[in-house]
C-alpha positions, -999 to +999 in steps of 0.1 A: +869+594+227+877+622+204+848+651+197+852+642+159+836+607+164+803+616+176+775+624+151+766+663+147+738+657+121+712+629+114+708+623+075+676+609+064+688+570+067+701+574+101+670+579+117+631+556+115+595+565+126+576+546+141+547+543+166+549+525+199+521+520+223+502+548+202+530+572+208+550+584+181+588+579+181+623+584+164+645+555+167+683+569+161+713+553+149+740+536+175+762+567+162+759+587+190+769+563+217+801+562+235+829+538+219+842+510+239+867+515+261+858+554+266+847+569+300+815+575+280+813+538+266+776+530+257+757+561+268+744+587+242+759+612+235+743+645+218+762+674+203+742+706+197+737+706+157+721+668+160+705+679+189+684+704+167+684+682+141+666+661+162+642+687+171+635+695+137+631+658+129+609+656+157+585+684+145+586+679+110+576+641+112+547+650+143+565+631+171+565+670+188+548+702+180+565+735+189+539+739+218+556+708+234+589+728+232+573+760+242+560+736+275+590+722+283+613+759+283+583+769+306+586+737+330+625+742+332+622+780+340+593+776+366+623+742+383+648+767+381+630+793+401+617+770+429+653+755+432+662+796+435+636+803+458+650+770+483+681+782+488 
């Protein structure tokens, strides 16, 4: 599966809103998943421009604040130090 074929952006039809359970989501187009017959068939895959596009999706339509994103850099530093601190 060539680079070329997976999304790098999300346009404002490739994406919906919605709320599930009382959370809000983004549903995303089957664009980013792995063509048939590629090692990567099926799965998702996320290149870094539609990865902050998704982000800024994400904060601009309230599905995430920039507090959650502060949180979750915070959790991954504080797993990366106890994995450091185990050897």
């Amino acid at each position: 599966m060539a680079l070329d074929e997976i999304a790098n952006q999300i346009t404002d039809d490739e994406f919906a809103l919605d709320t599930i359970q009382g959370e809000r989501v983004i549903i995303t187009s089957p664009i980013i998943l792995g063509t048939a017959g590629s090692e990567w068939e099926g799965s998702p895959i996320f290149r870094r421009d539609y990865l902050l596009a998704l982000l800024s999706h994400s904060i601009r339509h309230k599905v995430l604040n920039a507090a959650d994103i502060d949180a979750a850099l915070d959790l991954s530093a504080a797993r990366d130090a106890a994995c450091q601190a185990c050897g």
